[in-house]
C-alpha positions in Angstrom: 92.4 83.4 86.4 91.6 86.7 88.0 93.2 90.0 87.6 94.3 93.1 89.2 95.6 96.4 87.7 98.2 97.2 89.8 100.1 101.0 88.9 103.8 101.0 89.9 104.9 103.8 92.1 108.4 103.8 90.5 107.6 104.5 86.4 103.8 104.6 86.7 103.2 101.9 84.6 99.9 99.5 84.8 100.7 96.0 85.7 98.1 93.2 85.1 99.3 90.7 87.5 97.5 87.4 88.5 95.8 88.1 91.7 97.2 84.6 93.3 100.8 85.7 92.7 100.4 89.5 94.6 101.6 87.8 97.8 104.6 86.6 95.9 106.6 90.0 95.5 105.9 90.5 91.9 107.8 93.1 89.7 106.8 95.6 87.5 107.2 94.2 83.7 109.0 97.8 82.8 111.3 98.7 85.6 111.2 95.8 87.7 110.2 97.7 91.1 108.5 95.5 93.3 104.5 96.2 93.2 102.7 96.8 96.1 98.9 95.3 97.0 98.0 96.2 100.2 96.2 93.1 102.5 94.5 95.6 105.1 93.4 99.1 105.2 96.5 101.7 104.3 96.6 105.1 105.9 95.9 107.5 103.2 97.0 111.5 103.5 96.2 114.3 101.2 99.9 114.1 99.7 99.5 110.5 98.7 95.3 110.8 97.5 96.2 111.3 93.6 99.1 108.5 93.6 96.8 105.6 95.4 93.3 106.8 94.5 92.9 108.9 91.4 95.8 107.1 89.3 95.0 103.7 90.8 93.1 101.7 87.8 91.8 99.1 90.4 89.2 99.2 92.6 89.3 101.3 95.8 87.3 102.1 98.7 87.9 105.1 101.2 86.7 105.4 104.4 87.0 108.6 106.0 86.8 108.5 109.7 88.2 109.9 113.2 89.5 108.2 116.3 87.2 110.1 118.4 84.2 108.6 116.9 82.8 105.3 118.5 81.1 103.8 115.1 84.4 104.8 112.9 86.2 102.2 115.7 84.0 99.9 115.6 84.2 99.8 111.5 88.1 98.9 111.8 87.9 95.5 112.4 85.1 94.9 109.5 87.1 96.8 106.9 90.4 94.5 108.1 87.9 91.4 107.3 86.7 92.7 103.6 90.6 93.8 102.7 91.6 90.1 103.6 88.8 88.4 101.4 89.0 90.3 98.6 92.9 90.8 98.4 94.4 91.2 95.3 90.5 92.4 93.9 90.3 96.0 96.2 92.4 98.3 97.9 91.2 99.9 101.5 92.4 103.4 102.3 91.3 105.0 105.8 91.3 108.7 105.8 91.8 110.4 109.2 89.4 113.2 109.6 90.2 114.6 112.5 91.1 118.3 112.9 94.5 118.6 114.8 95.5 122.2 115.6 98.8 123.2 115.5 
């Protein structure tokens, strides 16, 4: 059976869980939080990059994009295909490029 590393945000403790069962709200094995898998592309900010990206021992791809640009757009409903067929396998995070002043 296939398997996904999956970090718990509570205690920070890897999970190997069986990727069939992600969609059936499983627990961490130490502090029984419920584990998270994304099944589309997450928003990712700068506060949450080391939590979901540099500790996350899975697979993840980043796409870094802006709402003003016509191509990032048109990538949305691509990436929403590849996070639905490999679920459980890779985690999509979209990060928003564009400069807002304050």
């Amino acid at each position: 059976m296939d398997k996904n590393l999956v970090r718990c945000s509570k205690c920070g403790m890897i999970n190997r869980i069986e990727i069939t069962k992600l969609s059936f709200g499983p627990k961490c094995y130490d502090c029984k939080t419920p584990l998270v898998f994304p099944d589309r592309p997450a928003d990712l900010t700068a506060s949450g990059f080391r939590a979901k990206v540099e500790l996350n021992p899975g697979v993840v791809l980043l796409e870094f994009w802006s709402p003003a640009c016509g191509h990032c757009m048109r990538m949305n409903p691509l990436l929403d295909d590849i996070a639905g067929e490999n679920y459980g396998k890779l985690m999509i995070f979209k990060v928003n490029t564009a400069y807002e002043s304050s």
